[in-house]
TIVEX-893734 format. One record per residue: residue number from 1; x, y, z of N, C-alpha, C in turn. Coordinates in nm, 3 decimals, padded with zeros to 5 digits, always signed. Layout:
<recs>
+-----+---------+---------+---------+---------+---------+---------+---------+---------+---------+
| pos |    n_px |    n_py |    n_pz |   ca_px |   ca_py |   ca_pz |    c_px |    c_py |    c_pz |
+-----+---------+---------+---------+---------+---------+---------+---------+---------+---------+
| NUM |       X |       Y |       Z |       X |       Y |       Z |       X |       Y |       Z |
...
+-----+---------+---------+---------+---------+---------+---------+---------+---------+---------+
</recs>
This chain:
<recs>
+-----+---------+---------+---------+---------+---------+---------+---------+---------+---------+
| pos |    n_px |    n_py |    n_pz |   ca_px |   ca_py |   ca_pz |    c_px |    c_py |    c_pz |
+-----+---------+---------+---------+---------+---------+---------+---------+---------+---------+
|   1 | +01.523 | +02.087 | -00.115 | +01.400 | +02.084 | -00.039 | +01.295 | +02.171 | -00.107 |
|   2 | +01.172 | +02.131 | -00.132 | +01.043 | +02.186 | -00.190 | +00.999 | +02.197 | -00.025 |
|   3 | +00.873 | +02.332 | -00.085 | +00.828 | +02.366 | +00.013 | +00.646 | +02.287 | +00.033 |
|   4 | +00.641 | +02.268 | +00.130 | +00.474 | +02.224 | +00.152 | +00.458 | +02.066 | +00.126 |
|   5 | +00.311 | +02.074 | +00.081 | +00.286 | +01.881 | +00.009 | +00.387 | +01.850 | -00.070 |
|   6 | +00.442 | +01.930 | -00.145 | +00.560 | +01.867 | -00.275 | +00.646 | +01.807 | -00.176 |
|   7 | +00.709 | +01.866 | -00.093 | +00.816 | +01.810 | -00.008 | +00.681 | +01.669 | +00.095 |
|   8 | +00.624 | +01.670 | +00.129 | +00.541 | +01.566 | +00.171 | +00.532 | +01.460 | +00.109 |
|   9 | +00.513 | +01.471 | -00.043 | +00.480 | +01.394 | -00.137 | +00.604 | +01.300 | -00.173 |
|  10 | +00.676 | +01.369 | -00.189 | +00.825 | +01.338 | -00.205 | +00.871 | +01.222 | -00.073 |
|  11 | +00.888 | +01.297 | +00.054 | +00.875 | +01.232 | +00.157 | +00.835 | +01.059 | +00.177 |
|  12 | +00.707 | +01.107 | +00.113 | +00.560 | +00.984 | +00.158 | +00.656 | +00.867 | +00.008 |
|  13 | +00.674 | +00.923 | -00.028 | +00.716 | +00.774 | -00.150 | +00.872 | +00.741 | -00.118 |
|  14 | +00.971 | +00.853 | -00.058 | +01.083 | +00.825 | -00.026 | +01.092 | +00.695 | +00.070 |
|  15 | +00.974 | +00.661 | +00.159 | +00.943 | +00.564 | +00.287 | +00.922 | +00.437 | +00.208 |
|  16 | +00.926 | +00.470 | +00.079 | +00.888 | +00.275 | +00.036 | +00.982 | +00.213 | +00.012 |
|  17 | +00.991 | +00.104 | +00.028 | +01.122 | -00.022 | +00.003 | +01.168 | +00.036 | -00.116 |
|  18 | +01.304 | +00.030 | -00.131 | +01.357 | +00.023 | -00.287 | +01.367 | +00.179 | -00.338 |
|  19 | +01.288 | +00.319 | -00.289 | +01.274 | +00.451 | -00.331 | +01.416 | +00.505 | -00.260 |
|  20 | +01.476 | +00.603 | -00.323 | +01.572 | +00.644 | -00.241 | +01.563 | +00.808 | -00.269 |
|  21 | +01.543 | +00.866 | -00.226 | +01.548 | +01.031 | -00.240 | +01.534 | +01.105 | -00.391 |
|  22 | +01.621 | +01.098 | -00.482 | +01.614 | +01.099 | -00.602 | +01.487 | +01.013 | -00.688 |
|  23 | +01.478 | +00.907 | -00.628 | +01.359 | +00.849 | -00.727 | +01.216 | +00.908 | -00.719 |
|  24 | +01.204 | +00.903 | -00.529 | +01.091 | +00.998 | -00.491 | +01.052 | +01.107 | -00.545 |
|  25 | +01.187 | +01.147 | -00.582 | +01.184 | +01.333 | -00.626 | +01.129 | +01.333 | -00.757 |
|  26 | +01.171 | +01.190 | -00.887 | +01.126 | +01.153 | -01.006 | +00.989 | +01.143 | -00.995 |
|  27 | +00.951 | +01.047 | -00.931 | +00.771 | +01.000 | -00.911 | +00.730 | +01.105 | -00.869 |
|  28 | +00.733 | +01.187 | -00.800 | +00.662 | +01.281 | -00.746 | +00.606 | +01.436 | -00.904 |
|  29 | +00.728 | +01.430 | -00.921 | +00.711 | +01.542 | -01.071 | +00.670 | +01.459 | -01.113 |
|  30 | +00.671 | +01.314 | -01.177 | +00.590 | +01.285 | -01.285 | +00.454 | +01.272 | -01.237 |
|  31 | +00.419 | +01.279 | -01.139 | +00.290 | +01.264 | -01.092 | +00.214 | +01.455 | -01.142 |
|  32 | +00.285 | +01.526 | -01.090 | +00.284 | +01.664 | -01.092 | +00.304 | +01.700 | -01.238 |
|  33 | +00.333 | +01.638 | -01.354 | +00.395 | +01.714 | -01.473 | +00.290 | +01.612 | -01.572 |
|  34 | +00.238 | +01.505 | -01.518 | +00.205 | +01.455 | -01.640 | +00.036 | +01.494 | -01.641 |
|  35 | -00.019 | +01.528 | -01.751 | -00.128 | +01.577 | -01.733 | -00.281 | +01.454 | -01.724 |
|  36 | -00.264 | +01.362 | -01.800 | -00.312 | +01.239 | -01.792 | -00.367 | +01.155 | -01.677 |
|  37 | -00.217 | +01.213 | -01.601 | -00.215 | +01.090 | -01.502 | -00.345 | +01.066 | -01.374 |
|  38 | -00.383 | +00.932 | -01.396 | -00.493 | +00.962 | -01.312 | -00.484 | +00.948 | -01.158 |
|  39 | -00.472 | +01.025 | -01.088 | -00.424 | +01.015 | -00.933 | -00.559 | +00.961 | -00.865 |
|  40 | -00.644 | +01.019 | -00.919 | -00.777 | +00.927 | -00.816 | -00.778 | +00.767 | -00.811 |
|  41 | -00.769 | +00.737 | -00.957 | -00.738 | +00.602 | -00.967 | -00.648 | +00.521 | -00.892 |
|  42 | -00.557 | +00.586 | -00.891 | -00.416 | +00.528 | -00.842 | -00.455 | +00.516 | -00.646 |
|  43 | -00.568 | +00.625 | -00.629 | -00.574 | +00.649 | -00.460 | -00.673 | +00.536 | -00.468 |
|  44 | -00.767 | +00.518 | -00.514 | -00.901 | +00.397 | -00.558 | -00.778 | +00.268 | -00.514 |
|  45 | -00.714 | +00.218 | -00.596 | -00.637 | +00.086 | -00.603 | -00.579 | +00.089 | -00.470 |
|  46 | -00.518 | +00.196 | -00.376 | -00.427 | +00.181 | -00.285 | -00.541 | +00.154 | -00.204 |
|  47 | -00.623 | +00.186 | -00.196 | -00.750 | +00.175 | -00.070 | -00.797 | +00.033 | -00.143 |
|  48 | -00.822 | +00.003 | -00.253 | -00.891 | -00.126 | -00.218 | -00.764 | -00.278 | -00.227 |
|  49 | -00.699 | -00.221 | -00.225 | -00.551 | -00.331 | -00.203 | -00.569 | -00.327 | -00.031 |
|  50 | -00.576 | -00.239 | -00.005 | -00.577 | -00.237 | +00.134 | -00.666 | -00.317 | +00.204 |
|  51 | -00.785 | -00.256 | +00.138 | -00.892 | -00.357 | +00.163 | -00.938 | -00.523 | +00.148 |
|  52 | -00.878 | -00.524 | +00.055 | -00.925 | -00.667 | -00.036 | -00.811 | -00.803 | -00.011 |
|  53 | -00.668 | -00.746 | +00.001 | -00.551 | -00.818 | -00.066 | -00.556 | -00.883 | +00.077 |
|  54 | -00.538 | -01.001 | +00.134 | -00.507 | -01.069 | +00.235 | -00.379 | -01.205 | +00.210 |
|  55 | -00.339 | -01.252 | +00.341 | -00.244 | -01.348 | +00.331 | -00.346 | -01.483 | +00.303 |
|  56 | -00.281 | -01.596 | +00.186 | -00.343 | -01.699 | +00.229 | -00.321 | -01.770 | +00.281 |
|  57 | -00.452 | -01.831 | +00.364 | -00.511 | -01.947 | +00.483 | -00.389 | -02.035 | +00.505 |
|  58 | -00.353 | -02.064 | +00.409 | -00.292 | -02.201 | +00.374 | -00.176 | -02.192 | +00.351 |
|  59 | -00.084 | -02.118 | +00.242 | +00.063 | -02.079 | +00.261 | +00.131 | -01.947 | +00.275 |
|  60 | +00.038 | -01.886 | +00.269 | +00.066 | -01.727 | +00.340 | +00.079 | -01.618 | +00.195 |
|  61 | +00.045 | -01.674 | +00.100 | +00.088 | -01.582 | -00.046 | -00.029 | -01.507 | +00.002 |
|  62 | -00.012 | -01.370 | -00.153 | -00.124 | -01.283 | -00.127 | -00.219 | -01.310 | -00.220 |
|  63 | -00.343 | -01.314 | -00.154 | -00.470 | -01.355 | -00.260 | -00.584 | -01.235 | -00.204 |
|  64 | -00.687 | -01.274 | -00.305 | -00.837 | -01.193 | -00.281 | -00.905 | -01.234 | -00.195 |
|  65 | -00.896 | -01.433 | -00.186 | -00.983 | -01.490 | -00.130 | -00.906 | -01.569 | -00.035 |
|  66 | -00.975 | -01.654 | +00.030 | -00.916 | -01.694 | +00.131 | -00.762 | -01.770 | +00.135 |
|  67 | -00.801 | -01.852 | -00.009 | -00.689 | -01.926 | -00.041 | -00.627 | -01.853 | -00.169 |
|  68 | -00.515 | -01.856 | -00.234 | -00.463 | -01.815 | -00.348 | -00.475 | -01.921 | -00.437 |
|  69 | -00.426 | -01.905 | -00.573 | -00.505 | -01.950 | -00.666 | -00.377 | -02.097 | -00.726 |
|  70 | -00.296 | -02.075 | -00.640 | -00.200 | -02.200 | -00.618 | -00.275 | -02.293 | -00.551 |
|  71 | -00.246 | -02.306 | -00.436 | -00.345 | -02.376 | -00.315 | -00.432 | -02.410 | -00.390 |
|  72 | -00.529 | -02.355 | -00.461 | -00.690 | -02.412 | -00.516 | -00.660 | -02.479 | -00.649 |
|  73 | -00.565 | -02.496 | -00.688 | -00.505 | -02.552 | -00.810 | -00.527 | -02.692 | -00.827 |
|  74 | -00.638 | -02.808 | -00.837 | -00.598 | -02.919 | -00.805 | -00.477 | -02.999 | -00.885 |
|  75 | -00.411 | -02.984 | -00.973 | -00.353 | -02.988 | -01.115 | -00.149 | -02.971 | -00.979 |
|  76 | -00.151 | -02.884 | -00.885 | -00.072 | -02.879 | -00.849 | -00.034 | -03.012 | -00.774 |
|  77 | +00.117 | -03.069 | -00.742 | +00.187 | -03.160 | -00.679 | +00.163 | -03.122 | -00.528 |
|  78 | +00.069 | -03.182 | -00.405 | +00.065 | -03.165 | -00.307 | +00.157 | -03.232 | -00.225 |
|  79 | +00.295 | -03.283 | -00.268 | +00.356 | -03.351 | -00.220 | +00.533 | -03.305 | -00.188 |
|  80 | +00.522 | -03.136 | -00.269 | +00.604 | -03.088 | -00.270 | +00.581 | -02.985 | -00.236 |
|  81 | +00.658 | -02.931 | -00.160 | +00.639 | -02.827 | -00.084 | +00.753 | -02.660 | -00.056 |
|  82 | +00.776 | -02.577 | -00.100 | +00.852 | -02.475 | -00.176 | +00.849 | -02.392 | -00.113 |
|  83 | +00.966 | -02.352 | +00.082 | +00.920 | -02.238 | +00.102 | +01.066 | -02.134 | +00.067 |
|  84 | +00.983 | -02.036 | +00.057 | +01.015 | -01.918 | +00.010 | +00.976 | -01.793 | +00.129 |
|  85 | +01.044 | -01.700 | +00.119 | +01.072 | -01.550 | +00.230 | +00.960 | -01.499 | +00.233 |
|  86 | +00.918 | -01.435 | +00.047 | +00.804 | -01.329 | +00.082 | +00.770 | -01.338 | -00.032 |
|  87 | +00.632 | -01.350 | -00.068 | +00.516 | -01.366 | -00.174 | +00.569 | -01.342 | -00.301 |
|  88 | +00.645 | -01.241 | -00.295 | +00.756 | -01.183 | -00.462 | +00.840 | -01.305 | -00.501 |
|  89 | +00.908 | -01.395 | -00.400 | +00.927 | -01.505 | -00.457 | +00.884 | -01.610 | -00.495 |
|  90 | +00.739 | -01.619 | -00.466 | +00.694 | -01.718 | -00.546 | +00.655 | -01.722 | -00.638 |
|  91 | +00.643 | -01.539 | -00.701 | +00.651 | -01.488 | -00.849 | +00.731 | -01.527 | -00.918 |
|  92 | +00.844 | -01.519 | -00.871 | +00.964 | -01.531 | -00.938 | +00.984 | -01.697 | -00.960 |
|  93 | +00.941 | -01.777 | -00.907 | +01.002 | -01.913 | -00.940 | +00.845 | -01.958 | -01.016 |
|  94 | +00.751 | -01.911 | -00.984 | +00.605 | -01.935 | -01.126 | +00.728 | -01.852 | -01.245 |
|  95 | +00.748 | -01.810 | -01.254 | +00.785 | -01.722 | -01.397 | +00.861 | -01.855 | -01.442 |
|  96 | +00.962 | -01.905 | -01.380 | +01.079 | -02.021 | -01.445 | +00.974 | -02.155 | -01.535 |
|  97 | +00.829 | -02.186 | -01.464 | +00.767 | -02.257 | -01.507 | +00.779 | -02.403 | -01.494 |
|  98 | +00.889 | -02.404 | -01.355 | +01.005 | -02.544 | -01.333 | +00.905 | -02.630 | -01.211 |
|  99 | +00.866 | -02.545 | -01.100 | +00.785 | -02.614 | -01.032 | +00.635 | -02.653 | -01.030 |
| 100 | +00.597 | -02.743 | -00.994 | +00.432 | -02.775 | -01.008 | +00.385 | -02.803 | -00.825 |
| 101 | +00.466 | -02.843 | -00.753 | +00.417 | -02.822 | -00.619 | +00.346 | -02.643 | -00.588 |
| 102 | +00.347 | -02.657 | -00.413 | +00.276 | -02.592 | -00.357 | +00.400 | -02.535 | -00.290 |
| 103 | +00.369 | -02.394 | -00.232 | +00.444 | -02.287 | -00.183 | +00.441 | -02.336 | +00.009 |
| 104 | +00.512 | -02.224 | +00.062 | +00.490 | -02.192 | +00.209 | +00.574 | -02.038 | +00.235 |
| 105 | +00.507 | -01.954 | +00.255 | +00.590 | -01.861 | +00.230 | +00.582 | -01.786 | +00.411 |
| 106 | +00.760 | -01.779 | +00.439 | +00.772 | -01.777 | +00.573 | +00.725 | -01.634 | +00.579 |
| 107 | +00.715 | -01.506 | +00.549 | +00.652 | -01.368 | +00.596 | +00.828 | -01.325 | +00.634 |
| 108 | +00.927 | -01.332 | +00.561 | +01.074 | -01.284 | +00.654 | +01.166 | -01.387 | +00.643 |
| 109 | +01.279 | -01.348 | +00.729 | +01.365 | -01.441 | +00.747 | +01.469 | -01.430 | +00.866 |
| 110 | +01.486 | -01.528 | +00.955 | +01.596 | -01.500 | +01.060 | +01.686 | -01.426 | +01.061 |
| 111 | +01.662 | -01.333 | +01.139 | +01.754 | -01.194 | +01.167 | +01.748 | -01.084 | +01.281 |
| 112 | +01.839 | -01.170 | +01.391 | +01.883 | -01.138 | +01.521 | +01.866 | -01.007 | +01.530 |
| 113 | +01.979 | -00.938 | +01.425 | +02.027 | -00.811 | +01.472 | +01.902 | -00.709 | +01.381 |
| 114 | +01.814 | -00.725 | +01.326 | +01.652 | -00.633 | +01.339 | +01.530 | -00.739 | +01.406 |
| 115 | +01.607 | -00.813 | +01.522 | +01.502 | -00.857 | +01.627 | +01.379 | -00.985 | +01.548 |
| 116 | +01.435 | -01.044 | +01.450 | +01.316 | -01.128 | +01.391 | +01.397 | -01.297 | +01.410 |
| 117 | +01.271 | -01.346 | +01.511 | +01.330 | -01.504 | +01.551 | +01.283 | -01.608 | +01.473 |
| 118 | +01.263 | -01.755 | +01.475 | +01.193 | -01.812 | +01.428 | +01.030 | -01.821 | +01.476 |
| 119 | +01.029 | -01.778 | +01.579 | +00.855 | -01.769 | +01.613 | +00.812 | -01.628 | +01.579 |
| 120 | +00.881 | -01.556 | +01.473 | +00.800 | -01.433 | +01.410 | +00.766 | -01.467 | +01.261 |
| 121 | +00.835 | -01.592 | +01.194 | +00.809 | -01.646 | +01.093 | +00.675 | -01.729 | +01.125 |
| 122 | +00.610 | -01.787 | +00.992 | +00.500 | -01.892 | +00.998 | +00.577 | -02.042 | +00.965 |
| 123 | +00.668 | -02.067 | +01.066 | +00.716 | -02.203 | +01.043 | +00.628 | -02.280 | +01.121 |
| 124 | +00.585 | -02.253 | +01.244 | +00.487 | -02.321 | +01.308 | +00.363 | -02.386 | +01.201 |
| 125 | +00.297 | -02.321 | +01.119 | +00.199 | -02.326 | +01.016 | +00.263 | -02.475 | +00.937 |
| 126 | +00.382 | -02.406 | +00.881 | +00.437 | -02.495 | +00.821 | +00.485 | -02.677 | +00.872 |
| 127 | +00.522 | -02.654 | +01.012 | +00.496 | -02.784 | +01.071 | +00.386 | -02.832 | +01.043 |
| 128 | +00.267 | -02.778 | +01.083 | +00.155 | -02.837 | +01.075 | +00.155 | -02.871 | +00.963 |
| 129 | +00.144 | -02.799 | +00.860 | +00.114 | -02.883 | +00.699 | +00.173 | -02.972 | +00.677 |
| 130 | +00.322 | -03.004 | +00.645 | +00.375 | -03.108 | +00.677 | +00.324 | -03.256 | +00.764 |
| 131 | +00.303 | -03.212 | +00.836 | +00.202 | -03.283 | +00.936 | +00.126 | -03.356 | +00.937 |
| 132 | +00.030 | -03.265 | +00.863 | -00.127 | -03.314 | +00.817 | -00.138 | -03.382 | +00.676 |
| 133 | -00.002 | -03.366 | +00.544 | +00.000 | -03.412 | +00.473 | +00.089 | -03.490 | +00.428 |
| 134 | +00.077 | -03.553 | +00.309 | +00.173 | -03.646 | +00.247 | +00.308 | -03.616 | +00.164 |
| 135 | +00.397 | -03.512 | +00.243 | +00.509 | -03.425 | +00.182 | +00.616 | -03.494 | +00.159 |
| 136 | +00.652 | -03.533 | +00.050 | +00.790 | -03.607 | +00.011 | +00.911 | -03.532 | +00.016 |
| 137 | +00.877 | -03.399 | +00.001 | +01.029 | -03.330 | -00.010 | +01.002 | -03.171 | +00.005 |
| 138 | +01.068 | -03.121 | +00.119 | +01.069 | -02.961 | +00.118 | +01.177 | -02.886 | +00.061 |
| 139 | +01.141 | -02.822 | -00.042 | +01.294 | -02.746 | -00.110 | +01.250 | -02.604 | -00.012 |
| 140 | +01.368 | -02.617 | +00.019 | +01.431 | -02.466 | +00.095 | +01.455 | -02.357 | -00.016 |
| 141 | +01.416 | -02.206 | -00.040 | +01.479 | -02.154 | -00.170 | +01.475 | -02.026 | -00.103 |
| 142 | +01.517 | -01.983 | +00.038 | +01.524 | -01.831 | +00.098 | +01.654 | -01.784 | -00.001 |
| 143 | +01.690 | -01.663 | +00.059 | +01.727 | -01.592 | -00.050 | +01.953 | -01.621 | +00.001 |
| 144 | +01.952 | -01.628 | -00.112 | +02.123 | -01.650 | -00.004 | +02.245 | -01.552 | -00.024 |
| 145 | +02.166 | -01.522 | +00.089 | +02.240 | -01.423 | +00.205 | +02.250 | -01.430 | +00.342 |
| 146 | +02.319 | -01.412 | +00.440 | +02.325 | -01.439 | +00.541 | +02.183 | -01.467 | +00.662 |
| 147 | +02.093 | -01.381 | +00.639 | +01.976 | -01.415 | +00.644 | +01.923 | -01.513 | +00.591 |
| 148 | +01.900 | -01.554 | +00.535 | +01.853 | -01.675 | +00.451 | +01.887 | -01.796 | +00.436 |
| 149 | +02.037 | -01.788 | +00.460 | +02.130 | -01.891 | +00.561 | +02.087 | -01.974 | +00.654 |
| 150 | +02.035 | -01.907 | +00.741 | +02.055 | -01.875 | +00.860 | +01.908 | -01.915 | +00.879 |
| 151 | +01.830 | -01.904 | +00.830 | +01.709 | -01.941 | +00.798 | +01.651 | -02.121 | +00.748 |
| 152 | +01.813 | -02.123 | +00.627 | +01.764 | -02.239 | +00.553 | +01.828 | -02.349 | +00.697 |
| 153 | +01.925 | -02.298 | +00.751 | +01.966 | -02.396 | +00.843 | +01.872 | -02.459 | +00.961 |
| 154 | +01.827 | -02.367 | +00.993 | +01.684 | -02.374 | +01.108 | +01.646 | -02.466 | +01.049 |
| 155 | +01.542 | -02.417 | +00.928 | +01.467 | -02.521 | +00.889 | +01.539 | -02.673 | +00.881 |
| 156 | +01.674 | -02.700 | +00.778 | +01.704 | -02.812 | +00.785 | +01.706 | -02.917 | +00.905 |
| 157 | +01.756 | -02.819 | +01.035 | +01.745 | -02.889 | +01.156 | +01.636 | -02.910 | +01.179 |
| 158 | +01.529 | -02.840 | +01.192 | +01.385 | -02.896 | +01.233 | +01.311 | -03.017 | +01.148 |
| 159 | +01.349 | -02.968 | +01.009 | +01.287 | -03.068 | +00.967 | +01.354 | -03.257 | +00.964 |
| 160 | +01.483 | -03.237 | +00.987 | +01.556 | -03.364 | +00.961 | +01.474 | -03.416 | +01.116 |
| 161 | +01.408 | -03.375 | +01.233 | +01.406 | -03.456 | +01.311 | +01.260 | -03.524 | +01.315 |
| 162 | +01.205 | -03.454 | +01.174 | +01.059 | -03.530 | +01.153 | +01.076 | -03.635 | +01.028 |
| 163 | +01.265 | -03.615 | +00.977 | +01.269 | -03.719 | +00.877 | +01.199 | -03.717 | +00.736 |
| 164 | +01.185 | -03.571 | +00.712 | +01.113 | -03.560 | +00.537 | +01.242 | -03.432 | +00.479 |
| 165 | +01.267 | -03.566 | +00.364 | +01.383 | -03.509 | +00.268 | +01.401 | -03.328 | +00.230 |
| 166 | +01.499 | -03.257 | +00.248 | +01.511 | -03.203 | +00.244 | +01.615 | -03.139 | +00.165 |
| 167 | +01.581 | -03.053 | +00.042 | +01.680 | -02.978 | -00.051 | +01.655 | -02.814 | -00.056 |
| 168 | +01.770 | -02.794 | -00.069 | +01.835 | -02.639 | -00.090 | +01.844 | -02.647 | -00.273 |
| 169 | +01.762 | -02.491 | -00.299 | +01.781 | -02.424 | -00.422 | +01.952 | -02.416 | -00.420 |
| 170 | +02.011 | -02.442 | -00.566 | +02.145 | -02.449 | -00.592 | +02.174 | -02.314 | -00.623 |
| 171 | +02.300 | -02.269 | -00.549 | +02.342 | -02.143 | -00.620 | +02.479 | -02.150 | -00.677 |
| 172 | +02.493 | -02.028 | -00.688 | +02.631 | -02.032 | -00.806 | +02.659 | -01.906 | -00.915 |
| 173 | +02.731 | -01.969 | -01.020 | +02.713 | -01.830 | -01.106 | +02.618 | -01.802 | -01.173 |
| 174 | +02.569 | -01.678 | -01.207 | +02.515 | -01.624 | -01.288 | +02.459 | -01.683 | -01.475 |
| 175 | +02.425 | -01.737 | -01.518 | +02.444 | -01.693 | -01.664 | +02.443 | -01.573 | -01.729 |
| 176 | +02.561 | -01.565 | -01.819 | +02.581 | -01.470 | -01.905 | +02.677 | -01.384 | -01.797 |
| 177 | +02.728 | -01.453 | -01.677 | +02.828 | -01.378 | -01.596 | +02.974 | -01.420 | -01.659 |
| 178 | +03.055 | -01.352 | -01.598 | +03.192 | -01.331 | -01.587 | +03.235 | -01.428 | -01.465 |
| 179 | +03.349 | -01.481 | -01.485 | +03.441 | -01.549 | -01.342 | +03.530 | -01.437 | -01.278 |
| 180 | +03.575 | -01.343 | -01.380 | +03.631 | -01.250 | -01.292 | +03.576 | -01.156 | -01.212 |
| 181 | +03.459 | -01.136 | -01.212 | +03.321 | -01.050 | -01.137 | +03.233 | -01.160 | -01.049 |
| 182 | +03.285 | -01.234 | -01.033 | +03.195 | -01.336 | -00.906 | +03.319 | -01.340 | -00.778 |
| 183 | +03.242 | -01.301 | -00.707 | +03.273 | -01.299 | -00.565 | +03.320 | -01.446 | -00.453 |
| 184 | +03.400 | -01.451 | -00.398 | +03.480 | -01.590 | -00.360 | +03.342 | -01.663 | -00.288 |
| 185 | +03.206 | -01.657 | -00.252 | +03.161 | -01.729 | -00.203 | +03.073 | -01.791 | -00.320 |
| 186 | +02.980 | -01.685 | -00.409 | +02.935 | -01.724 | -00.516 | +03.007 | -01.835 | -00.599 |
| 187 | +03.147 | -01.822 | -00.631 | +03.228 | -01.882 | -00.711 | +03.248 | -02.002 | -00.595 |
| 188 | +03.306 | -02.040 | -00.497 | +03.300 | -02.147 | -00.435 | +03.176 | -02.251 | -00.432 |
| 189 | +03.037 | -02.181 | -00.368 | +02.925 | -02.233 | -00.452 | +02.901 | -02.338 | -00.550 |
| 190 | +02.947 | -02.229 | -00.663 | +02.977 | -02.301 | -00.807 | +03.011 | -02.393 | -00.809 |
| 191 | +03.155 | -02.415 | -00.736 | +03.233 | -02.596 | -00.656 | +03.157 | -02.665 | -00.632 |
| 192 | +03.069 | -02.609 | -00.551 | +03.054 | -02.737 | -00.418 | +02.888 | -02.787 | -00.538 |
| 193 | +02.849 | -02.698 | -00.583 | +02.742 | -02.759 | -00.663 | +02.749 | -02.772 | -00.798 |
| 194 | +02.878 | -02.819 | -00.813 | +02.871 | -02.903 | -00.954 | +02.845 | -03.008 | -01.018 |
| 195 | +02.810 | -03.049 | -01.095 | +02.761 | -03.177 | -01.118 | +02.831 | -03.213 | -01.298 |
| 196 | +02.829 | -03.341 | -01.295 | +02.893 | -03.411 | -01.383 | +02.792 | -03.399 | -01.524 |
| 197 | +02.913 | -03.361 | -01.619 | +02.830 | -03.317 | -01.773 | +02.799 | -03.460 | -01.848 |
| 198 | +02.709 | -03.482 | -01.901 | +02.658 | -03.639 | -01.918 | +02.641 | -03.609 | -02.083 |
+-----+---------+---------+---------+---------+---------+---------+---------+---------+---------+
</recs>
C-alpha cells in the first residue's frame, strides 16, 4: 500500500476491465517515472472520448458520427448481417478481412446470474432491421462460452420464427494448437464441425 493519490491512482486503473492489482501498480509508476509522458494529453483524449465517441444509430458500434463508417459504406453487402457482443468484436472479424456485410452489435450477452435478459440487449433494434430489410442470412458469432450460448440460442429461436437463414461462427481448435491441450468441448466441436477435405 502507497500512501495518498499514488495509492488512488493505482486504485482508479485497478477498476478497469482486464487491470489486476499488479498491472495498476505497473501503469501507475510508469506514469510517475517516465519523464516524457504526457498526462495532460492522455486527460484531453479521456474527456473528449467521453464526449465525442457515441453508439451507432444503426448497429450499435462506436463511431464519431451518427452512423459508423461500416453502415455508411455503400460497397458493404446489406444483405448480411453479423451480430456480435461488443464493438471489440467487430474489430476483430474486420481484421480477418473475410466479411463484407454489415454488423449488429448486441451491447452484452445473456446472463441470468449478473441479471442481464434479452430486453437489456438491442435485439429488439435488430428485429426491426431485419424487418425493414432484405436480409438473407444472420451469422450469429457471440463469443462461445456459456454466455454466448445461451445468447446464440435465443437468437436462433427468434429468428427461425421469422424464417431468415441462420448460421453460427464455427468453432474448434486452435491453429498452431496441440490435441493434447484442447479441452473435451473445444475438441468435440472440432467433430461436430468437420467438413470433408476436397
Amino acid at each position: 500500500m502507497y500512501d495518498g493519490i499514488v495509492q488512488d491512482l493505482i486504485d482508479e486503473f485497478g477498476r478497469l476491465p482486464g487491470i489486476g492489482p499488479k498491472s495498476a501498480q505497473r501503469i501507475a509508476f510508469h506514469i510517475l517515472q517516465t519523464q516524457n509522458f504526457d498526462v495532460s494529453r492522455l486527460a484531453e483524449l479521456l474527456g473528449e472520448v467521453r464526449e465525442k465517441v457515441r453508439f451507432c444509430e444503426v448497429c450499435g458500434n462506436l463511431t464519431e458520427q451518427e452512423r459508423c463508417s461500416i453502415c455508411r459504406d455503400p460497397r458493404r453487402d446489406e444483405s448480411l448481417i453479423c451480430v456480435v457482443e461488443e464493438p471489440k468484436d467487430v474489430v476483430a472479424i474486420e481484421r480477418t478481412r473475410q466479411f463484407r456485410g454489415l454488423y449488429h452489435v448486441l451491447g452484452g450477452a445473456i446472463s441470468p446470474i449478473d441479471g442481464i435478459g434479452p430486453d437489456d440487449l438491442s435485439i429488439p433494434a435488430l428485429m426491426r432491421r431485419i424487418g425493414e430489410n432484405q436480409v438473407q442470412e444472420v451469422i450469429i458469432a457471440t463469443d462461445p462460452n456459456l454466455e454466448g450460448e445461451a445468447t446464440a440460442a435465443y437468437l436462433s429461436r427468434l429468428l427461425t420464427t421469422i424464417e431468415v437463414p441462420v448460421s453460427r461462427l464455427a468453432s474448434g481448435l486452435p491453429v498452431g494448437g496441440d490435441l493434447e491441450f484442447a479441452d473435451e468441448v473445444t475438441l468435440g466441436r472440432a467433430f461436430e464441425g468437420r467438413r470433408k477435405v476436397e
